[in-house]
PASEBA-1860 file (N, C-alpha, C; in nm, 3 decimals):
! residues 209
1> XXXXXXXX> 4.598/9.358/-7.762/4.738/9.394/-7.739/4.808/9.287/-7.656 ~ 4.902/9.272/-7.691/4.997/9.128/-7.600/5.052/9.187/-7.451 ~ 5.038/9.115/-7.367/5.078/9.160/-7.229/5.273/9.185/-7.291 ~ 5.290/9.266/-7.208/5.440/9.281/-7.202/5.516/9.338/-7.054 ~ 5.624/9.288/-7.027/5.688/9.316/-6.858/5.794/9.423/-6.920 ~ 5.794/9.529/-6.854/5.901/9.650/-6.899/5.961/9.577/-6.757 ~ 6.109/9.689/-6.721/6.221/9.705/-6.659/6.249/9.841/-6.607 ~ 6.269/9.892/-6.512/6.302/10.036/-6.458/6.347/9.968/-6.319
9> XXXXXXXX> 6.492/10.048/-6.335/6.611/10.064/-6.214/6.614/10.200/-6.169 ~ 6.544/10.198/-6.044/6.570/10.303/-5.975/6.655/10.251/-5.808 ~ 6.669/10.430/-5.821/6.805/10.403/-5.686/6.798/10.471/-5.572 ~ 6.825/10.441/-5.488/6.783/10.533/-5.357/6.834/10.467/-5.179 ~ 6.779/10.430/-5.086/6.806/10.403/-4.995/6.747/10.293/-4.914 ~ 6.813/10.198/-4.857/6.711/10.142/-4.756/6.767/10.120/-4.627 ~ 6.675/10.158/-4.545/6.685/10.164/-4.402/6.598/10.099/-4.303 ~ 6.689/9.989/-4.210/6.620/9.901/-4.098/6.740/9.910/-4.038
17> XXXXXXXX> 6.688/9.875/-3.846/6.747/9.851/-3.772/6.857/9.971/-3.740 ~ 6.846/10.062/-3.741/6.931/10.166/-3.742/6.994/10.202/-3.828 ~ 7.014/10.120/-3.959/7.140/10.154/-4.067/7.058/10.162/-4.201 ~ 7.125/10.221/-4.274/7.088/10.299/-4.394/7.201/10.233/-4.513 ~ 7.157/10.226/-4.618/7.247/10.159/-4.733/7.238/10.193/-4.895 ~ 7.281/10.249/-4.958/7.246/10.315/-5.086/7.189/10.153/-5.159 ~ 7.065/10.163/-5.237/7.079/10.027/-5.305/7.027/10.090/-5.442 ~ 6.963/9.958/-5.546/6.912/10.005/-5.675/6.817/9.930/-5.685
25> XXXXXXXX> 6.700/9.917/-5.683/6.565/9.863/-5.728/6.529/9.833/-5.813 ~ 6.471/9.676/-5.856/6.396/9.657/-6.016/6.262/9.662/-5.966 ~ 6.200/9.778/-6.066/6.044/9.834/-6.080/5.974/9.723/-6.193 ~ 5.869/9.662/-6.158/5.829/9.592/-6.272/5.753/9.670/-6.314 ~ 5.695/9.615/-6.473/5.530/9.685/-6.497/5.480/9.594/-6.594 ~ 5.380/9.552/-6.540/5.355/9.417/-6.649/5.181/9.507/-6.709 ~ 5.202/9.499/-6.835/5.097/9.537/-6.883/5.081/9.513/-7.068 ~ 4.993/9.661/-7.091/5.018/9.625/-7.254/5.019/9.751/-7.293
33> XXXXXXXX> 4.912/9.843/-7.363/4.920/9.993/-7.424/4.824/10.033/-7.360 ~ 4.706/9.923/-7.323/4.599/10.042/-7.239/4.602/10.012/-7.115 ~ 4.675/9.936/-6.996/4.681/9.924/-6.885/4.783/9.840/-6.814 ~ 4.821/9.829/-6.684/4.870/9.781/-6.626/4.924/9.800/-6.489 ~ 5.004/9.722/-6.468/5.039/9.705/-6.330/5.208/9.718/-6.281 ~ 5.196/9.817/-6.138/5.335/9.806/-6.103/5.376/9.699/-6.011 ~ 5.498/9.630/-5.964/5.558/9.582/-5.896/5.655/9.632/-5.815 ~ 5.650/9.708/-5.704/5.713/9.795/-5.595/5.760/9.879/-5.681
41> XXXXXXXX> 5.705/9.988/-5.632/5.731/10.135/-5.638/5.840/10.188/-5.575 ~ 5.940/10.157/-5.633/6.075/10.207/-5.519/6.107/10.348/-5.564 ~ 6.141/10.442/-5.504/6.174/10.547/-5.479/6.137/10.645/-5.561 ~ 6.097/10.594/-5.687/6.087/10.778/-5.796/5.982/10.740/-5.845 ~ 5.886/10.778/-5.783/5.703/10.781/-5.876/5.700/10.880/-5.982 ~ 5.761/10.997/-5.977/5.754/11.076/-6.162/5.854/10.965/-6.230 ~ 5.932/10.870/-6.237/6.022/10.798/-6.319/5.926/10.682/-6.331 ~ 5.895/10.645/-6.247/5.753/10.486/-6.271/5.625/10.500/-6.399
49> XXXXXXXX> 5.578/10.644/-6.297/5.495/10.711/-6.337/5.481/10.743/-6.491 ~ 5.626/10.822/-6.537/5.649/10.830/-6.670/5.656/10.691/-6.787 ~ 5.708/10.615/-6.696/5.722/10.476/-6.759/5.600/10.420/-6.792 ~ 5.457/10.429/-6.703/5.333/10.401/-6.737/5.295/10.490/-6.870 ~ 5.335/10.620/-6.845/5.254/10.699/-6.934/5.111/10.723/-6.909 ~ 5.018/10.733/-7.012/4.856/10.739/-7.056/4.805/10.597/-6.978 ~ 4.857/10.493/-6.959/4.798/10.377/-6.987/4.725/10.407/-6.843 ~ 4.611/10.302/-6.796/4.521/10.273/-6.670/4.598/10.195/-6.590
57> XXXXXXXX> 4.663/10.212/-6.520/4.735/10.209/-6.352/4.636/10.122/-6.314 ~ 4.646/9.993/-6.266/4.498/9.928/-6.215/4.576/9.882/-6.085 ~ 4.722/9.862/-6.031/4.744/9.834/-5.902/4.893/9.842/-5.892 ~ 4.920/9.887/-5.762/5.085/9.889/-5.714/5.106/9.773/-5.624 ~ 5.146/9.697/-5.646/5.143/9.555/-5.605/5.330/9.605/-5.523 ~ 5.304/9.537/-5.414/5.448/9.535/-5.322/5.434/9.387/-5.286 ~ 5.592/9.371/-5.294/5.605/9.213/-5.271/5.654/9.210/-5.127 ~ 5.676/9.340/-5.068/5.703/9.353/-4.931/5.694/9.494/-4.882
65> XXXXXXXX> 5.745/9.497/-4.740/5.752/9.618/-4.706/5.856/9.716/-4.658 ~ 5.975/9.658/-4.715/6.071/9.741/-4.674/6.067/9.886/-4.752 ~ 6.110/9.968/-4.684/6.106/10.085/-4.757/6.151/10.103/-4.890 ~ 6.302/10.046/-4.909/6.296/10.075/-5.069/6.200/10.038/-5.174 ~ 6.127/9.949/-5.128/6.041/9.896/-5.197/5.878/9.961/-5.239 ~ 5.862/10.049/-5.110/5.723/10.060/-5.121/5.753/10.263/-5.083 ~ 5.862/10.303/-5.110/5.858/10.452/-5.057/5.767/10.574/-5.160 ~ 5.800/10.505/-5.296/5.751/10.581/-5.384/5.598/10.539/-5.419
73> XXXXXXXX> 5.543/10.505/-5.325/5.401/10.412/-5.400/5.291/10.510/-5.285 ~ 5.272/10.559/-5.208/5.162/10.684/-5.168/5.166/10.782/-5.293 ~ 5.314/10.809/-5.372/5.308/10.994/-5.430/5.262/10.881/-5.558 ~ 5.293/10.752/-5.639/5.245/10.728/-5.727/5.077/10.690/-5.720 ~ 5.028/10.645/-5.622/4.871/10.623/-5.592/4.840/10.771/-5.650 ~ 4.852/10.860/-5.553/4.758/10.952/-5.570/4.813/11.019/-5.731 ~ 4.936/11.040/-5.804/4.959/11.048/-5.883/4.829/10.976/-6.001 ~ 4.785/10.833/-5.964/4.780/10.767/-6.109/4.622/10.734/-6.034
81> XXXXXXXX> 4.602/10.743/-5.940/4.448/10.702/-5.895/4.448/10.501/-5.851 ~ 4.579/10.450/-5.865/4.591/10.265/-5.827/4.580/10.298/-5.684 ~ 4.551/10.178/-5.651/4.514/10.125/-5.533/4.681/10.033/-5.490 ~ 4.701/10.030/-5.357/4.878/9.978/-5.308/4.801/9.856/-5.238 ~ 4.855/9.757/-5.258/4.801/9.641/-5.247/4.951/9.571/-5.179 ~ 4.891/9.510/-5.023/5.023/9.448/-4.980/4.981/9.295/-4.863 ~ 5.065/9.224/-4.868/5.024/9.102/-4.749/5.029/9.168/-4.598 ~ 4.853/9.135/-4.565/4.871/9.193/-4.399/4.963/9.173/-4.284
89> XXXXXXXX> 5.085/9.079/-4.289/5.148/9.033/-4.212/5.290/9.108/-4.248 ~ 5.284/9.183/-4.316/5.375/9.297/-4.373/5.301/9.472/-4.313 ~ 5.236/9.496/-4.223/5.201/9.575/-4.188/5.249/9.670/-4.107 ~ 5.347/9.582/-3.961/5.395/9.681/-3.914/5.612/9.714/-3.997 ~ 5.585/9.655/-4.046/5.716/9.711/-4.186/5.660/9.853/-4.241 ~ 5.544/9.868/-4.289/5.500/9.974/-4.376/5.474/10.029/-4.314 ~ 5.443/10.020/-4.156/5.418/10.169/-4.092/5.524/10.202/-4.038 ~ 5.649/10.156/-4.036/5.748/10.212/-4.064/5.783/10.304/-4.118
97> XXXXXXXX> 5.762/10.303/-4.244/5.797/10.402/-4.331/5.674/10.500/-4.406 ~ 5.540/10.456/-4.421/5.405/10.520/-4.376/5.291/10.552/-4.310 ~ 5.363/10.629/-4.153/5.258/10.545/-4.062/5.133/10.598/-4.048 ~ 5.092/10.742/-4.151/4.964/10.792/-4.190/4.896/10.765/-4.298 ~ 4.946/10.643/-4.378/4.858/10.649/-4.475/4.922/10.431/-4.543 ~ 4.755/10.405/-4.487/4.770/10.224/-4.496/4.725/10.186/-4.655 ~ 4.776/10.097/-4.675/4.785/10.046/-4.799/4.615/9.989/-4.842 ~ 4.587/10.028/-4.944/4.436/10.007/-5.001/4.385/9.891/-5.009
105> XXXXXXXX> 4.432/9.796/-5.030/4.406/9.647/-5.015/4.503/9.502/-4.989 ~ 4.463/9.407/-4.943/4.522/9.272/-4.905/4.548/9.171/-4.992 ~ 4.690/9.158/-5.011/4.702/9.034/-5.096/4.661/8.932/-4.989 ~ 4.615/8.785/-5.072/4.605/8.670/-4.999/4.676/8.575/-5.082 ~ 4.709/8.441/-5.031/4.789/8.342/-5.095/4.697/8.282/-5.174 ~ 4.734/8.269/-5.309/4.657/8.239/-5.392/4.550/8.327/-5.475 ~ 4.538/8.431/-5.438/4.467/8.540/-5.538/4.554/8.547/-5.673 ~ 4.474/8.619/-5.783/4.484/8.644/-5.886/4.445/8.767/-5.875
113> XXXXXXXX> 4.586/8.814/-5.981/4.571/8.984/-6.016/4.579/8.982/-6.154 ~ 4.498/8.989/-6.203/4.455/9.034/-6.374/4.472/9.121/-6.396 ~ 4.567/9.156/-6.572/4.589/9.276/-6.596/4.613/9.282/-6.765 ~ 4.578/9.313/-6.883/4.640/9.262/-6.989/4.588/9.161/-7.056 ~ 4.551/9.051/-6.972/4.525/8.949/-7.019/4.692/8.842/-6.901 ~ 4.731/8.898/-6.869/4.800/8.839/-6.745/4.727/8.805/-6.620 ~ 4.781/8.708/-6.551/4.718/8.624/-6.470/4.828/8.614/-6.364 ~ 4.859/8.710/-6.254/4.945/8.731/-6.154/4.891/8.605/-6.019
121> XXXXXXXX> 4.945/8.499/-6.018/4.924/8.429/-5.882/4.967/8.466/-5.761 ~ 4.951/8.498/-5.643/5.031/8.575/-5.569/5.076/8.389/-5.461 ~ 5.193/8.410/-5.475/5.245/8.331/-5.315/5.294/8.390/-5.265 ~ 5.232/8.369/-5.103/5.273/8.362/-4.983/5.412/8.347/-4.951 ~ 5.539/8.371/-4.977/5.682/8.337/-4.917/5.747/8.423/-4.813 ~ 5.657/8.414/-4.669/5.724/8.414/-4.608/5.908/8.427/-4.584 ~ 5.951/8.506/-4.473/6.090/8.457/-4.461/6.192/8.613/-4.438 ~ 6.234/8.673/-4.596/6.263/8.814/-4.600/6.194/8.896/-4.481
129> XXXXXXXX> 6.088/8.886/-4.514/5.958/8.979/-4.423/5.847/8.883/-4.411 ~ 5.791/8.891/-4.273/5.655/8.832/-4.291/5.555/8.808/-4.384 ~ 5.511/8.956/-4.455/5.446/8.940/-4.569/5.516/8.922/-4.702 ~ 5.597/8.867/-4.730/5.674/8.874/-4.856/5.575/8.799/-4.935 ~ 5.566/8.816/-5.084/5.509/8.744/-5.175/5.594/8.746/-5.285 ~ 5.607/8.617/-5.408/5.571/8.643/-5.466/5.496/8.617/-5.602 ~ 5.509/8.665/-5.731/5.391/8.687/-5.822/5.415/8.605/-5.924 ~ 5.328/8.484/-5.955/5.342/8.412/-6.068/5.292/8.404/-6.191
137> XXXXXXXX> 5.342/8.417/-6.304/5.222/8.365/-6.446/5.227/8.254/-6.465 ~ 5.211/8.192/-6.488/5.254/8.062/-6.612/5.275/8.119/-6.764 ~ 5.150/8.163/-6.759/5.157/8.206/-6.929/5.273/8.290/-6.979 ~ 5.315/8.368/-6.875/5.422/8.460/-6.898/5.569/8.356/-6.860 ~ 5.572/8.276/-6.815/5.667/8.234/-6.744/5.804/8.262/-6.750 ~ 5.700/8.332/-6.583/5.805/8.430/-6.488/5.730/8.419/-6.385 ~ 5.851/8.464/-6.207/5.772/8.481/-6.145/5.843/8.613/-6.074 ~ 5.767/8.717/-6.020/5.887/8.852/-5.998/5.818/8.791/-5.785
145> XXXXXXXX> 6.003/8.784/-5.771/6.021/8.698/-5.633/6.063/8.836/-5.528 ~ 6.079/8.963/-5.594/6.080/9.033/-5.508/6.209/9.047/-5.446 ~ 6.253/9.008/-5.312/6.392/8.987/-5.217/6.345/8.848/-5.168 ~ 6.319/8.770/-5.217/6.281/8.636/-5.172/6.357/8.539/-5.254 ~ 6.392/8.569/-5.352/6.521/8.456/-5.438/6.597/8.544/-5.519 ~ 6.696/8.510/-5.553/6.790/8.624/-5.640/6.853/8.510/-5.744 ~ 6.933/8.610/-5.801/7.064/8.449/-5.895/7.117/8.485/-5.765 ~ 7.135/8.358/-5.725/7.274/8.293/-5.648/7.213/8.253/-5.498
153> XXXXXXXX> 7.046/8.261/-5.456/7.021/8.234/-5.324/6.932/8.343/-5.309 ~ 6.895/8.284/-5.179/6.772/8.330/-5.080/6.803/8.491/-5.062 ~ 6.692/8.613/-5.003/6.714/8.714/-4.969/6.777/8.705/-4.852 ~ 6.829/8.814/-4.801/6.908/8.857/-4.654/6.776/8.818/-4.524 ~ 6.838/8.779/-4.439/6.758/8.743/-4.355/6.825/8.750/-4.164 ~ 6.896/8.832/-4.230/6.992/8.935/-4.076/6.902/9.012/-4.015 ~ 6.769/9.056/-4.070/6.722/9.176/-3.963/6.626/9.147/-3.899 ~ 6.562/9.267/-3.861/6.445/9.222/-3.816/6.308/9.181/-3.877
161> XXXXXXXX> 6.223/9.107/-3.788/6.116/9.020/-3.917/6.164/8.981/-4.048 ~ 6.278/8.945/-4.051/6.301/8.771/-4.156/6.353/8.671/-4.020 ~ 6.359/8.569/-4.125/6.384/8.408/-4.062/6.446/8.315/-4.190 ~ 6.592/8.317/-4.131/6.658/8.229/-4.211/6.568/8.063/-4.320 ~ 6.544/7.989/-4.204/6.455/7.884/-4.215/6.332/7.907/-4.259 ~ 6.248/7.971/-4.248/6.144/8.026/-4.328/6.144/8.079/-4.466 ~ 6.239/8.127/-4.498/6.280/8.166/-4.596/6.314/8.064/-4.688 ~ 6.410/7.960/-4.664/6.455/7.846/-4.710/6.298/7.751/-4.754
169> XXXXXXXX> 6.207/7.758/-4.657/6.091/7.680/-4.689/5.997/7.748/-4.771 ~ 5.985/7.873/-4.767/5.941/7.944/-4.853/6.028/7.937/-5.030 ~ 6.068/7.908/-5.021/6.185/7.864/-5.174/6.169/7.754/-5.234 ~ 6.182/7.658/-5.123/6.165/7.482/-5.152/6.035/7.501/-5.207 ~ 5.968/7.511/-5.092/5.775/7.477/-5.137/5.716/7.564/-5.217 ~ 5.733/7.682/-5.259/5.672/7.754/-5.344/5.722/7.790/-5.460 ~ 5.860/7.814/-5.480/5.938/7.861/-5.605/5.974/7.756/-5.642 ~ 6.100/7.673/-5.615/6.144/7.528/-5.681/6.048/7.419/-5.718
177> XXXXXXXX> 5.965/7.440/-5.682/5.835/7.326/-5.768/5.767/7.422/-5.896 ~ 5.825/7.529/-5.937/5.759/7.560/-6.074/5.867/7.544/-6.152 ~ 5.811/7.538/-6.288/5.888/7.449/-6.359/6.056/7.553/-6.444 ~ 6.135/7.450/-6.464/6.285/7.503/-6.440/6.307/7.584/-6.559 ~ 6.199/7.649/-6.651/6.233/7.764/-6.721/6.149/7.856/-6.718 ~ 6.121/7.898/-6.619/6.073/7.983/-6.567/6.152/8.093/-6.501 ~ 6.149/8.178/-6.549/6.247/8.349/-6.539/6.202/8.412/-6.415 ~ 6.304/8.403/-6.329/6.293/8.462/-6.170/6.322/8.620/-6.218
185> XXXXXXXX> 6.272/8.723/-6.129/6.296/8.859/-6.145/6.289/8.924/-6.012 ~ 6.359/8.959/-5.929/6.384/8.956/-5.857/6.399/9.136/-5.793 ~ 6.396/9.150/-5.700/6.378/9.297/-5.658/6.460/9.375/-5.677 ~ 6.609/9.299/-5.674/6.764/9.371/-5.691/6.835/9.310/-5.801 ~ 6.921/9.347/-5.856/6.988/9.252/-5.955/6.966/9.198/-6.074 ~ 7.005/9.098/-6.139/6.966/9.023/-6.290/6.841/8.932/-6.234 ~ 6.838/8.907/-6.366/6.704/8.790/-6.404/6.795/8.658/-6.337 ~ 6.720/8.535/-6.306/6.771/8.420/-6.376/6.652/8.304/-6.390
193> XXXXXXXX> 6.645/8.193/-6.379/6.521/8.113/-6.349/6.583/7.998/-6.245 ~ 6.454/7.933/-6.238/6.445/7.833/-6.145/6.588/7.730/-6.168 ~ 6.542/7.692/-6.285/6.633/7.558/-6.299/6.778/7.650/-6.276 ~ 6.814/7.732/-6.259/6.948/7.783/-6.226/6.980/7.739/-6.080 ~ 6.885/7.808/-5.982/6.926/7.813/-5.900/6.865/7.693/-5.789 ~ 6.781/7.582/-5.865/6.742/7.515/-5.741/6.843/7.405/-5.727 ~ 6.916/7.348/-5.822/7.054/7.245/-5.782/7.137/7.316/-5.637 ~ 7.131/7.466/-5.608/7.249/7.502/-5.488/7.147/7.475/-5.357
201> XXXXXXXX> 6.978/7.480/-5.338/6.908/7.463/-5.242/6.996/7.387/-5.115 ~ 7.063/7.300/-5.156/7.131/7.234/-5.000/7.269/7.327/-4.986 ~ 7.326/7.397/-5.098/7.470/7.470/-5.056/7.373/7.572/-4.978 ~ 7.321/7.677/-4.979/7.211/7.777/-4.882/7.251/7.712/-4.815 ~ 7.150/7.639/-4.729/7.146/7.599/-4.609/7.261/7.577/-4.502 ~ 7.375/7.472/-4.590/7.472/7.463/-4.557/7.517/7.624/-4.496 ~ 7.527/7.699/-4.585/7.588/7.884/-4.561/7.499/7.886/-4.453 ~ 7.367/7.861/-4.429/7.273/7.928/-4.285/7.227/8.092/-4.336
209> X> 7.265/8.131/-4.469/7.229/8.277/-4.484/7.181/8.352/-4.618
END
């Protein structure tokens, strides 16, 4: 069966630093007919959940830990039997928002998450959040960046645990060196790819945001 990446927009809330904000979430699911994988579980695990169907759930992969991102991924674990898989330096984010129940395993920079016949690279990008990652194919080429690149620039980096400059280096060195047709997918919003957005790398900076 050929790997294939579905799409699910779900909607709900996210909250840091005292304030709360209605947003809308892109749910990945990269798989085929007999298995696969999610990409942040934001808010509605019977809507994810349904979207898997029958198939074998083999991991809930979070590219971070803000709540919208990872709220619906305890009721989908125990729902589907996957394991929530997140970067340890994203830890005290998630006990934030789950502080009885820790995530099943550790991404590291440079692991591979197999699924399909897909070949998920995980980077390290720092910046958004400490543990931000995110997930590369080649073969698929795509990489789902999570809140770490969007069309039009870097994620928000106003709160607490991001870093403007980190973020920026996390972009340069890890995303803009893969190659410029390669389809960014991003946590909020449209698709776009690399070669779109790495000509503005010095307007960013210039902005500081």
């Amino acid at each position: 069966m050929t790997v294939r990446i579905e799409h699910l927009v779900t909607s709900g809330t996210f909250s840091l630093d005292g304030g709360t904000w209605d947003v809308d979430n892109n749910v990945w699911i990269v798989g085929d007919d007999h298995e696969a994988i999610v990409i942040d579980a934001a808010h509605d695990a019977d809507a994810i959940a349904e979207a898997v169907g029958d198939r074998r759930l083999r991991a809930i992969v979070c590219t971070h830990a803000h709540n919208d991102h990872i709220d619906a991924a305890p009721a989908l674990a125990e729902r589907t039997g996957a394991g929530i898989w997140l970067h340890p330096d994203d830890l005290p984010l998630w006990k934030q928002t789950h502080p009885a129940r820790l995530p099943d395993h550790w991404l590291a920079d440079g692991q591979v998450i197999e699924t399909a016949g897909a070949d998920l690279t995980v980077l390290h990008t720092p910046g958004h959040a400490p543990g931000a990652v995110c997930l590369y194919d080649p073969g698929l080429g795509t990489v789902f960046t999570g809140d770490t690149l969007f069309q039009g620039g870097p994620g928000a980096t106003g709160r607490s645990y991001s870093h403007f400059p980190t973020i920026v280096e996390s972009i340069r060195d890890r995303l803009l060196t893969l190659p410029a047709d390669t389809v960014v997918r991003p946590g909020h919003g449209e698709s776009t790819t690399i070669g779109a957005e790495a000509p503005h790398l010095e307007e960013w900076i210039a902005r500081g945001h």
